[in-house]
VEXVOTI-451814 format. One record per residue (C-alpha): x, y, z; residue number from 1; residue in one letter. Coordinates in nm, 2 decimals, m for minus. Layout:
# VEXVOTI-451814
east=X | north=Y | up=Z | i=NUM | aa=A $
...
//
This chain:
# VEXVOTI-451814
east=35.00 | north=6.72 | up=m4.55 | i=1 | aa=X $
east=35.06 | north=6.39 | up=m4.46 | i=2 | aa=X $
east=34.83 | north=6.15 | up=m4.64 | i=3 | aa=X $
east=34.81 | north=5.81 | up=m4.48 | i=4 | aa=X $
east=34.65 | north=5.56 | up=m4.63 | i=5 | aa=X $
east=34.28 | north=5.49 | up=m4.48 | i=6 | aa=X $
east=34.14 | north=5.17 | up=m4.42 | i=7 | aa=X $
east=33.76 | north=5.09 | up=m4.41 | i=8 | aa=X $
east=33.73 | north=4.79 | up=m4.22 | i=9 | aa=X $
east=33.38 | north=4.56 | up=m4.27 | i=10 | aa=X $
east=33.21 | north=4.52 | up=m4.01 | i=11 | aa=X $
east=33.06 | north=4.21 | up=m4.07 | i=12 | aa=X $
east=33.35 | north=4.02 | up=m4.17 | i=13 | aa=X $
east=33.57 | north=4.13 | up=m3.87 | i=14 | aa=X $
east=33.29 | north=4.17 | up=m3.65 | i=15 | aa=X $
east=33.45 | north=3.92 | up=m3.35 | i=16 | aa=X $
east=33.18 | north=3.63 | up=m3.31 | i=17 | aa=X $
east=33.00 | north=3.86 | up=m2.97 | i=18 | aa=X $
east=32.66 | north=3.92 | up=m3.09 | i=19 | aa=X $
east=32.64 | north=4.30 | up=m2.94 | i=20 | aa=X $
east=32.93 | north=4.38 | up=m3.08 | i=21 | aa=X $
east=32.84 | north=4.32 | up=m3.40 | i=22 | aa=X $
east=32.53 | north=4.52 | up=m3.41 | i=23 | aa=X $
east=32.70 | north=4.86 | up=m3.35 | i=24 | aa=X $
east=32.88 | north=4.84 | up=m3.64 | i=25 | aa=X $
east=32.60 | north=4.70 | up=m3.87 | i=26 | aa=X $
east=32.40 | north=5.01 | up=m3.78 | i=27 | aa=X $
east=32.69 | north=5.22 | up=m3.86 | i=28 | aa=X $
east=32.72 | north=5.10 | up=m4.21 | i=29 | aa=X $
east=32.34 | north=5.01 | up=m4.29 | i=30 | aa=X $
east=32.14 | north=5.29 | up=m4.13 | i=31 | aa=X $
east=32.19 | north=5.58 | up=m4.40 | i=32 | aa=X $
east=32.09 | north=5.32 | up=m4.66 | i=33 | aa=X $
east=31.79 | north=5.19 | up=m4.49 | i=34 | aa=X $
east=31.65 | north=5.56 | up=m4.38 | i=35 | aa=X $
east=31.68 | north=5.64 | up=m4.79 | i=36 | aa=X $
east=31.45 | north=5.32 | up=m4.83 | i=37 | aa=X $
east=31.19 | north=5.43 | up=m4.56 | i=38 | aa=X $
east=31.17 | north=5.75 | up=m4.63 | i=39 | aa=X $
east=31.01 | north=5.66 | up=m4.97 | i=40 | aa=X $
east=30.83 | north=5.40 | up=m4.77 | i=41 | aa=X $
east=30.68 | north=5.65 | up=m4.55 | i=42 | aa=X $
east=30.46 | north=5.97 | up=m4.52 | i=43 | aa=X $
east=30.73 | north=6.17 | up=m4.29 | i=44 | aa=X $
east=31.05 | north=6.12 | up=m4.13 | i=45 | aa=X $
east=30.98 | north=6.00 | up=m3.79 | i=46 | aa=X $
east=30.77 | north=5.71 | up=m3.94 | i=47 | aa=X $
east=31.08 | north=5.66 | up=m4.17 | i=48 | aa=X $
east=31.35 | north=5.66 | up=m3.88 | i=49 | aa=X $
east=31.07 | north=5.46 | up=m3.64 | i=50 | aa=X $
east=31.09 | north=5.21 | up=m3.90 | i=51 | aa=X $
east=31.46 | north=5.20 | up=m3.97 | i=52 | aa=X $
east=31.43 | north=5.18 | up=m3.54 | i=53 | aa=X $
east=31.26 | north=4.90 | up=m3.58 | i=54 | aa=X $
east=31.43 | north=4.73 | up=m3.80 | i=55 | aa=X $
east=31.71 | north=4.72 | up=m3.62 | i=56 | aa=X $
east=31.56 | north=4.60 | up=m3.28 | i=57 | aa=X $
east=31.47 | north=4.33 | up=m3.52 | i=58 | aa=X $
east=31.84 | north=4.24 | up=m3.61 | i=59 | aa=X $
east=31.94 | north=4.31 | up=m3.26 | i=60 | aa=X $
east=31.69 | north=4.00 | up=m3.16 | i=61 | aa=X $
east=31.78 | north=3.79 | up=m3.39 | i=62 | aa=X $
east=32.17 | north=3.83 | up=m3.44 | i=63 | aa=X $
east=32.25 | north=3.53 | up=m3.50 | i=64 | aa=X $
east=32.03 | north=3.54 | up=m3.79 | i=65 | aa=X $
east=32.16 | north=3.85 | up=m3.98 | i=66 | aa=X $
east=32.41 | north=3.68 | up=m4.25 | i=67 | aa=X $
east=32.75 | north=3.76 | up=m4.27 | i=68 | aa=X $
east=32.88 | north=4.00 | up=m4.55 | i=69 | aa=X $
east=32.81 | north=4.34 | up=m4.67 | i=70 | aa=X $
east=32.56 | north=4.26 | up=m4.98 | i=71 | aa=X $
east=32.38 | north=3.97 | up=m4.74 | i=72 | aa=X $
east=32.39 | north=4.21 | up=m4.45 | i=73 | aa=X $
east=32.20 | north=4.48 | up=m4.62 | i=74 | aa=X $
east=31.96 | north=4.27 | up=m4.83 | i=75 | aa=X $
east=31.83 | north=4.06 | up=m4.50 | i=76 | aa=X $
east=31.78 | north=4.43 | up=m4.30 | i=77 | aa=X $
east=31.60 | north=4.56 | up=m4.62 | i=78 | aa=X $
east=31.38 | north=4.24 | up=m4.64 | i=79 | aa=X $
east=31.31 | north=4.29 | up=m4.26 | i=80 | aa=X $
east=31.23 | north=4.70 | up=m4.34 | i=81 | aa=X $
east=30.97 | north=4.60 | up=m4.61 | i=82 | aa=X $
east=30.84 | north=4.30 | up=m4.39 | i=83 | aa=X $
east=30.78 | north=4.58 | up=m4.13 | i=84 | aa=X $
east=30.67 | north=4.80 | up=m4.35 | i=85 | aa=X $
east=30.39 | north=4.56 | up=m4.48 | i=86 | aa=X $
east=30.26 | north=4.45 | up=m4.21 | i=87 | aa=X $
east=30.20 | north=4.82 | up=m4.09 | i=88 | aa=X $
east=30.03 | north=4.86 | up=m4.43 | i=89 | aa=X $
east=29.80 | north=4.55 | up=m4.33 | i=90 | aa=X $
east=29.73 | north=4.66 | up=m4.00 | i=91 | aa=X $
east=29.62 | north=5.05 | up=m4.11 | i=92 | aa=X $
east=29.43 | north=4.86 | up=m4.44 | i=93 | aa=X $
east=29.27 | north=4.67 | up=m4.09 | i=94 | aa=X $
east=29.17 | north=4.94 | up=m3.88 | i=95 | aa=X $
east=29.05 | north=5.13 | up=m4.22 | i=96 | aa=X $
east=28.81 | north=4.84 | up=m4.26 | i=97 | aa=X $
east=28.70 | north=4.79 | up=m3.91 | i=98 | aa=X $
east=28.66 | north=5.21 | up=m3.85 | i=99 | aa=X $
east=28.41 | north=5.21 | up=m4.17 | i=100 | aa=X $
east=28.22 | north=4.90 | up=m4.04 | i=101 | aa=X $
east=28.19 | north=5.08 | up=m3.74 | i=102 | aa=X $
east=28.09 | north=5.41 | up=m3.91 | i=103 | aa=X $
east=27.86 | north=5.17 | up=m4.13 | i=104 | aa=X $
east=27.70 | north=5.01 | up=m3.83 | i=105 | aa=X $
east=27.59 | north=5.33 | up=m3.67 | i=106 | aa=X $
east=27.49 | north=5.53 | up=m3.94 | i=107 | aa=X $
east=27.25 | north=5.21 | up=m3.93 | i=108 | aa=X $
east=27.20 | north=5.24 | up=m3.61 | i=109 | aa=X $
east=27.10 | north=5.62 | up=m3.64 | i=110 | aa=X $
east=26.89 | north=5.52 | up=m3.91 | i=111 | aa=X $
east=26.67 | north=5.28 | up=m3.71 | i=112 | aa=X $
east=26.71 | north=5.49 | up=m3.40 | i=113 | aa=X $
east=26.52 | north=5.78 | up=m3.63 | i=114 | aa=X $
east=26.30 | north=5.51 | up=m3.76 | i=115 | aa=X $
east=26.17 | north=5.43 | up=m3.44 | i=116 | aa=X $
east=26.17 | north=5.77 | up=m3.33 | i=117 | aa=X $
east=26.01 | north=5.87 | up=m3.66 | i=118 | aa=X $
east=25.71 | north=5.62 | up=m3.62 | i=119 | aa=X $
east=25.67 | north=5.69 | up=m3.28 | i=120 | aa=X $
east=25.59 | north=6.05 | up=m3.42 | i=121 | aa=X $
east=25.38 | north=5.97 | up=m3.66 | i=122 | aa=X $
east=25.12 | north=5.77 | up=m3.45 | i=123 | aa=X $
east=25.12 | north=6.01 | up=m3.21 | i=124 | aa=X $
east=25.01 | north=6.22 | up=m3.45 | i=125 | aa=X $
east=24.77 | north=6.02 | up=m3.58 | i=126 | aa=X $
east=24.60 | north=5.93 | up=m3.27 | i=127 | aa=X $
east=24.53 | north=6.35 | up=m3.22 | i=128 | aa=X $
east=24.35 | north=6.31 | up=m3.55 | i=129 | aa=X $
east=23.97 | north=6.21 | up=m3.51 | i=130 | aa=X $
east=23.90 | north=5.85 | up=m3.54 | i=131 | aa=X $
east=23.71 | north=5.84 | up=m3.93 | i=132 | aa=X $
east=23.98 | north=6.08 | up=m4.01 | i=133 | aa=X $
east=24.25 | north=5.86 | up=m3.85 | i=134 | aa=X $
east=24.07 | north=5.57 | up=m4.03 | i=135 | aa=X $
east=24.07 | north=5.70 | up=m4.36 | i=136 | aa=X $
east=24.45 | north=5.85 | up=m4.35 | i=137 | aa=X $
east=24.59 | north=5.50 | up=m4.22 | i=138 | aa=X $
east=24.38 | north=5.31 | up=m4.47 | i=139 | aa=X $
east=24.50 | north=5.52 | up=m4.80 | i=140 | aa=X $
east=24.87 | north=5.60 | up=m4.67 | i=141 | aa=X $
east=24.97 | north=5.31 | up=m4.48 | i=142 | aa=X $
east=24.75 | north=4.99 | up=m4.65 | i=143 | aa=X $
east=24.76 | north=5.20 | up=m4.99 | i=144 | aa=X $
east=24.35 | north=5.14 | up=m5.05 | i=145 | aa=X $
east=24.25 | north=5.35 | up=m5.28 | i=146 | aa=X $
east=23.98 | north=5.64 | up=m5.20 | i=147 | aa=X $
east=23.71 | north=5.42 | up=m5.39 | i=148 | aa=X $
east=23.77 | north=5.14 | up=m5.18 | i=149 | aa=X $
east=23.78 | north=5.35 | up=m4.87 | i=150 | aa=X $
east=23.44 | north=5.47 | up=m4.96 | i=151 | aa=X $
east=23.28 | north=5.12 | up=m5.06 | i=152 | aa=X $
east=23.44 | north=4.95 | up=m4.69 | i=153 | aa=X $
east=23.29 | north=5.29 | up=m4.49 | i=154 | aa=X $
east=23.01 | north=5.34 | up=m4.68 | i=155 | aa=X $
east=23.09 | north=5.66 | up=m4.74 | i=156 | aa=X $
east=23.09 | north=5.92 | up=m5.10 | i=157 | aa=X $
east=23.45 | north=5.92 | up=m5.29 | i=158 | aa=X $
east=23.42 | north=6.31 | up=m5.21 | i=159 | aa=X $
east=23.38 | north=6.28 | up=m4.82 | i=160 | aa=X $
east=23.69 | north=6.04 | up=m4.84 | i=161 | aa=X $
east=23.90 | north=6.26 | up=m5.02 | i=162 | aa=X $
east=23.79 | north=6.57 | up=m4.82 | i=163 | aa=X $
east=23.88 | north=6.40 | up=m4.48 | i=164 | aa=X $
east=24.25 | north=6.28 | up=m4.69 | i=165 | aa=X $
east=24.33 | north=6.63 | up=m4.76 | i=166 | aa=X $
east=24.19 | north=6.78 | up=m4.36 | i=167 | aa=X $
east=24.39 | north=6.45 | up=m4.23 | i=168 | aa=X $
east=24.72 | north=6.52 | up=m4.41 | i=169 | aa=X $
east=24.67 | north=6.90 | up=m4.31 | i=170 | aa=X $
east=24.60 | north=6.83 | up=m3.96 | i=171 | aa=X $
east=24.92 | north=6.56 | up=m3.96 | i=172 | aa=X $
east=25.14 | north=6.86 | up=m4.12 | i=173 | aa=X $
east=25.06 | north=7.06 | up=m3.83 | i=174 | aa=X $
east=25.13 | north=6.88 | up=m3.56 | i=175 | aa=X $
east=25.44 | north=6.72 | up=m3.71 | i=176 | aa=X $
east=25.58 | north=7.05 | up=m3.80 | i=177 | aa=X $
east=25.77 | north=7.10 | up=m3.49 | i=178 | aa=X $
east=25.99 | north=6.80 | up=m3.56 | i=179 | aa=X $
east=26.02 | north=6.86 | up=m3.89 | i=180 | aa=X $
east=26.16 | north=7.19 | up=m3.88 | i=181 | aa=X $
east=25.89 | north=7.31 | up=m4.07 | i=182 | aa=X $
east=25.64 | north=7.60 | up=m4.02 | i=183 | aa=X $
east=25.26 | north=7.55 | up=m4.09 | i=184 | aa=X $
//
């Protein structure tokens, strides 16, 4: 065999001073390195060679930026790959935020959508009852009087209060069962 000596040329020291021609060869001797460093930057692959992609689109905009030498070459690229990197980061941190706002707002949305719905229900309900009844019910469930109090302002006995309490709640049961899911 004839072994003749091989030569490894830099690329960025005999790149000529043409922009585009220095950027095929920075690929050439960057790229394995840089795909190493996404890939533990990444979930997967194709995020790993999108970024390494874009890392070089970044060079290729900026050419005259990208410093001369091997060691300089590679530590600007790998500074633009983790500025990339980051900022994806930030923007999926971002979106993470802003999706459980948006969850946040309409589970509180639901929650006063069934509110309303909810109360709506109820005095309908209520207004099916017979008016002491109704009386009575509102008075002790919604203003929280107590039965005794009930009877003094009606003029009625603690017993008759209580009695149209219990028929009231039983009556209110019934005819919000349907939209409770419930059975009477």
């Amino acid at each position: 065999m004839n072994a003749a000596p091989v030569s490894v040329a830099l690329p960025a020291e005999a790149a000529p001073d043409d922009p585009a021609a220095r950027l095929g060869p920075l690929f050439d001797l960057h790229e394995e390195r840089l795909y190493r460093l996404a890939r533990r930057l990444t979930a997967s692959a194709d995020e790993a060679r999108d970024l390494v992609q874009d890392t070089f689109l970044k060079a290729a905009r900026a050419l005259p930026s990208v410093p001369r030498g091997v060691a300089r070459e590679e530590a600007w690229l790998v500074r633009v790959l983790v500025n990339i990197r980051r900022d994806q980061w930030r923007k999926a941190a971002i979106r993470h935020r802003a999706a459980s706002a948006l969850r946040e707002d309409l589970a509180v949305a639901s929650d006063v959508e069934s509110a309303v719905i909810a109360r709506r229900l109820v005095w309908s309900a209520l207004d099916q009852l017979e008016p002491r009844r109704r009386a009575i019910v509102v008075m002790h469930e919604l203003e929280g009087m107590t039965a005794a109090a009930i009877a003094a302002t009606l003029g009625l006995r603690r017993m008759t209060v209580h009695w149209h309490l219990s028929m009231g709640r039983k009556d209110l049961r019934r005819v919000l069962a349907p939209h409770m899911g419930e059975t009477t």
